[in-house]
C-alpha positions as CSV (number, residue, x, y, z in Angstrom):
1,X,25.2,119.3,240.3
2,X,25.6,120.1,236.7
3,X,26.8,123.6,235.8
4,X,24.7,125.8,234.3
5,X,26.4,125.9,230.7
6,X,26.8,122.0,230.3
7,X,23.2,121.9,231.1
8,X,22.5,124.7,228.3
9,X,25.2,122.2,225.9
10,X,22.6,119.3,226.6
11,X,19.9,121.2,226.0
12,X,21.0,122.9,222.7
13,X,22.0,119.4,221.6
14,X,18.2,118.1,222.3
15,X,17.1,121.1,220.6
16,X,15.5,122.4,223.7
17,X,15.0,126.3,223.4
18,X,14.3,126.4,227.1
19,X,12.3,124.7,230.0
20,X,10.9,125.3,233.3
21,X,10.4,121.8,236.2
22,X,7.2,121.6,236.8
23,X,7.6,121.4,240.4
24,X,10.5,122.4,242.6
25,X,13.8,120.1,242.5
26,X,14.9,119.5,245.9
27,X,18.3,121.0,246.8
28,X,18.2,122.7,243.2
29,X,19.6,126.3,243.1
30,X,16.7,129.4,242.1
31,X,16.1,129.9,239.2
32,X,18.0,133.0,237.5
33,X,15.9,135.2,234.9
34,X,19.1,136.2,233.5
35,X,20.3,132.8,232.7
36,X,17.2,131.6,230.7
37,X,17.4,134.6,228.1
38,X,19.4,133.2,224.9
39,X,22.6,134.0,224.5
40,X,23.7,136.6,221.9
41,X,25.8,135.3,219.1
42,X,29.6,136.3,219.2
43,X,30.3,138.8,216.6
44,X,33.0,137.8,214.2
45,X,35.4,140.5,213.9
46,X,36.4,141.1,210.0
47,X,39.9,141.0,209.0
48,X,41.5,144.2,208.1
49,X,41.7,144.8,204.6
50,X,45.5,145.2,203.9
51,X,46.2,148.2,200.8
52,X,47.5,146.9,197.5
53,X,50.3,148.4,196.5
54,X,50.3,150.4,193.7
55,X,52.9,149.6,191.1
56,X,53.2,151.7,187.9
57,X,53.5,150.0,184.7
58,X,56.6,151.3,183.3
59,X,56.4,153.5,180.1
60,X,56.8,151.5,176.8
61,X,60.0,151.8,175.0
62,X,60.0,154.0,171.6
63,X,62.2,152.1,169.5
64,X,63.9,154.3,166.8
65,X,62.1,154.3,163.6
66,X,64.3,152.8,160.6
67,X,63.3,154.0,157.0
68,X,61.9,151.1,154.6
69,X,63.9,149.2,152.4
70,X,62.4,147.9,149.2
71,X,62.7,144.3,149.0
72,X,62.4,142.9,145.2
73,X,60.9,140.0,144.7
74,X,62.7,137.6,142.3
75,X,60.0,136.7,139.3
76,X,59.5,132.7,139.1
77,X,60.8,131.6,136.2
78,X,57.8,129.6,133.7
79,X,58.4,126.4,132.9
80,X,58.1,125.3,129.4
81,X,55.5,122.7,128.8
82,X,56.9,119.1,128.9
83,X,56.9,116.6,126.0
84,X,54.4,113.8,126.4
85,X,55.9,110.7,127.6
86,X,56.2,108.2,125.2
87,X,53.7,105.7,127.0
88,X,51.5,109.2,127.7
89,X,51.6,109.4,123.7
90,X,50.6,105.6,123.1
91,X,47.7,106.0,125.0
92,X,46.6,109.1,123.5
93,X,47.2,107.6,119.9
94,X,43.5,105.8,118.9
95,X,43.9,102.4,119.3
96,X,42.8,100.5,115.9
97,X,40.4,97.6,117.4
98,X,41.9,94.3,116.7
99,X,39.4,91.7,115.1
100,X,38.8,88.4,116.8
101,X,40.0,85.2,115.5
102,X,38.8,83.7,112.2
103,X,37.0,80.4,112.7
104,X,37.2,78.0,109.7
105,X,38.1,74.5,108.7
106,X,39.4,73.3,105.6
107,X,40.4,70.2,103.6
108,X,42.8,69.9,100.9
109,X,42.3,67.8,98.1
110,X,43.5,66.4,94.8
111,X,41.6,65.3,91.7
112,X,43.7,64.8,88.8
113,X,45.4,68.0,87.6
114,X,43.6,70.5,90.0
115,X,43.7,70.6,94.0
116,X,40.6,71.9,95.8
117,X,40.7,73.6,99.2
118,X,37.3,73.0,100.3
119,X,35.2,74.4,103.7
120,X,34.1,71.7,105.9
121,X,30.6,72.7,107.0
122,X,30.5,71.2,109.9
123,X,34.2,71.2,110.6
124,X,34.6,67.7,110.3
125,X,36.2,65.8,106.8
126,X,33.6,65.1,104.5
127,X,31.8,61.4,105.0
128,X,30.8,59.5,102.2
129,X,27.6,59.9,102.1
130,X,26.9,63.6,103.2
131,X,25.1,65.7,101.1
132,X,28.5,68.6,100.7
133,X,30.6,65.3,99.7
134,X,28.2,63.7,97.3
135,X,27.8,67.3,95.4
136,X,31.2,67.9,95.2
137,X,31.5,64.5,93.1
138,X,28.8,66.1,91.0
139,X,31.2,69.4,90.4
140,X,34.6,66.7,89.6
141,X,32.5,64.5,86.9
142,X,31.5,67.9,85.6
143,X,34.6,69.2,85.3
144,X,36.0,65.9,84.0
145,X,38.1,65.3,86.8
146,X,38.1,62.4,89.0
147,X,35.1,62.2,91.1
148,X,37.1,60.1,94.1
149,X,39.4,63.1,95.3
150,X,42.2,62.1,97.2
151,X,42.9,63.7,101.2
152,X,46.5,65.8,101.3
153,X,47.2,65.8,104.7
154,X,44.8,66.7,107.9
155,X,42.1,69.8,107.7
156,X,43.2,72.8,108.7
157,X,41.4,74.3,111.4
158,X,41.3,77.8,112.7
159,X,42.7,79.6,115.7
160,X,45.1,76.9,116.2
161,X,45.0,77.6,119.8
162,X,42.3,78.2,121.8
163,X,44.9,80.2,124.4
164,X,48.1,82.0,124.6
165,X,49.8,85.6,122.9
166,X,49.8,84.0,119.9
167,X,48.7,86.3,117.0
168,X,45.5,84.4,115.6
169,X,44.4,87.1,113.9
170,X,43.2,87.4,110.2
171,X,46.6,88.0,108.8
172,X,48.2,85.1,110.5
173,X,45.4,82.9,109.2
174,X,46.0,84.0,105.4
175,X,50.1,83.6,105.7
176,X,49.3,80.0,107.7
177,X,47.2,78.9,105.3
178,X,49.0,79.6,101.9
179,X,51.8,78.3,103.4
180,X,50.6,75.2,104.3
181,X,48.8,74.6,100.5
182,X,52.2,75.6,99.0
183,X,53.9,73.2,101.2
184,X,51.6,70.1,100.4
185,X,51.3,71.0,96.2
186,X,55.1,71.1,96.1
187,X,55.6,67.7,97.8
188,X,52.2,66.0,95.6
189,X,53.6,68.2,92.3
190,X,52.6,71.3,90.8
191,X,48.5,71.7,89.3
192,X,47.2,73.2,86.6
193,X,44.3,75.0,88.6
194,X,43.5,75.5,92.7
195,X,39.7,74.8,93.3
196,X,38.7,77.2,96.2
197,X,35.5,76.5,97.3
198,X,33.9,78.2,100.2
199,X,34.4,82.0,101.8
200,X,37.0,81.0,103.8
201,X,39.3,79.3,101.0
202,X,38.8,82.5,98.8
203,X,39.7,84.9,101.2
204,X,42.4,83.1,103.3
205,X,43.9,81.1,100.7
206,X,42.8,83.4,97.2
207,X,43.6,86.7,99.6
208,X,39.6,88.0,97.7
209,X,36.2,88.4,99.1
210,X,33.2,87.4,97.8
211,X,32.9,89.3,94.7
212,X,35.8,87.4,93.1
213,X,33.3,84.3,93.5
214,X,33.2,82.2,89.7
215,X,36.1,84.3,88.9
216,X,40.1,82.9,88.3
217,X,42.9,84.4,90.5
218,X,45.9,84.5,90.4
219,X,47.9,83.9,93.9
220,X,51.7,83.6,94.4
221,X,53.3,81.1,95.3
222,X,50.2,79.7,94.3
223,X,49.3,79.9,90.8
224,X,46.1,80.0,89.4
225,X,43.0,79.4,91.6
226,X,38.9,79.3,90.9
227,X,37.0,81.0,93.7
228,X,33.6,79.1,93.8
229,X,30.7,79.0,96.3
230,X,30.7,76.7,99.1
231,X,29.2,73.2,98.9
232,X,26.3,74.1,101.8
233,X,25.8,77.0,100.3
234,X,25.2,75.3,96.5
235,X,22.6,72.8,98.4
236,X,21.0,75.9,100.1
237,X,20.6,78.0,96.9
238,X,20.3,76.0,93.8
239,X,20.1,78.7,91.3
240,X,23.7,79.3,91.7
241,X,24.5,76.0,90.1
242,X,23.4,77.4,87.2
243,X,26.1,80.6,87.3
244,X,28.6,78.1,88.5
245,X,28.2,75.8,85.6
246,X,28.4,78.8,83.1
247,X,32.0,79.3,84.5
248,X,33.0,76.0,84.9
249,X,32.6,76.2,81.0
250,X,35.2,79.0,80.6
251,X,37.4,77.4,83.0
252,X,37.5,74.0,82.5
253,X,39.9,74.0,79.6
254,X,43.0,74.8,81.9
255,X,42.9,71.1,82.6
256,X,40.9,69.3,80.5
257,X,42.9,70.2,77.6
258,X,46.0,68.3,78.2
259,X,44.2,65.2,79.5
260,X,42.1,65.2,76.1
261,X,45.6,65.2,74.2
């Protein structure tokens, strides 16, 4: 037979709360009232709670009071303002704006007693039969000179290089240029008067502007030179042929008056 408290362990574990046979078991002990009441839960017994003890804080320790000392601050001592830097100062300074390159082209010429630094309109030497070249024979027979100039070297043409540091600028033009016509009239001999004809040839070579246009200059290492009008410009505006005849009558006897004698 089972005992009686295995038999309740089965039970509990099939969640049985309690169960009678519903007829007698042979050879099975009587029933017990007391047995199939539930049992009471064991009381857990709470642990006694063991006293802290106490401990005191100790007292904090008065340190001794010490009287205050003044403490002076040394003063910083002011910098004086520093100089510029010479590179600070150079960008400070306005920069003057540089002008670009001139672009010109000239030719110089010779026709009798006079040399002519001419423009090239289209930057090219003068052909034959273009319109520029054919006037400017017009201008020699009028001036009794020539009319089949003669070429003194290659045109000059203007910047020289289209890259590098080089200095390109106006100044550098003007000093290139009258070097190079001093140079060529001292090797083909000295003459009596320096045709400049066109903007550039007054202003690089003549060191004027337009203003001193019809007008005679005088240029070291140069000598004496005519500022005229450009040959495109005569064929564009006719009336000044008329002004530039008027002073080709003043001019003209710097060199016409030796070859008449």
């Amino acid at each position: 037979m089972i005992e009686e408290a295995r038999r309740r362990a089965y039970l509990g574990a099939m969640q049985v709360a309690s169960w009678l046979p519903r007829v007698a078991l042979p050879f099975a002990a009587p029933s017990r009232p007391e047995l199939l009441e539930p049992l009471a839960p064991a009381e857990e017994v709470a642990p006694a709670a063991v006293p802290e003890a106490r401990t005191e804080a100790p007292a904090p320790a008065v340190a001794p009071t010490r009287p205050a000392i003044p403490v002076v601050m040394p003063k910083r001592a002011e910098k004086a303002p520093e100089a510029p830097s010479q590179a600070e100062a150079e960008a400070a300074a306005p920069r003057v704006p540089v002008e670009p390159p001139p672009r010109f082209a000239l030719q110089l010429l010779r026709a009798g007693s006079c040399a002519l630094l001419v423009e090239l309109p289209t930057g090219e030497p003068l052909a034959s039969r273009d319109p520029a070249y054919l006037l400017l024979k017009d201008l020699l027979r009028a001036a009794g000179l020539p009319d089949s100039p003669q070429i003194i070297g290659e045109p000059v043409r203007w910047p020289l290089l289209s890259r590098g540091n080089l200095d390109q600028g106006p100044q550098a033009a003007r000093e290139f240029v009258q070097g190079f016509v001093a140079a060529r009239l001292e090797e083909s001999g000295a003459c009596k008067c320096l045709w400049l004809v066109g903007r550039p040839a007054v202003r690089f070579a003549g060191e004027a502007e337009d203003d001193a246009l019809y007008r005679e200059l005088q240029v070291e290492e140069l000598g004496v030179a005519w500022a005229i009008p450009g040959l495109e410009r005569l064929i564009e505006e006719p009336p000044l042929k008329a002004e530039l005849w008027r002073a080709m009558r003043r001019v003209r006897q710097r060199w016409t008056s030796q070859n008449e004698a």
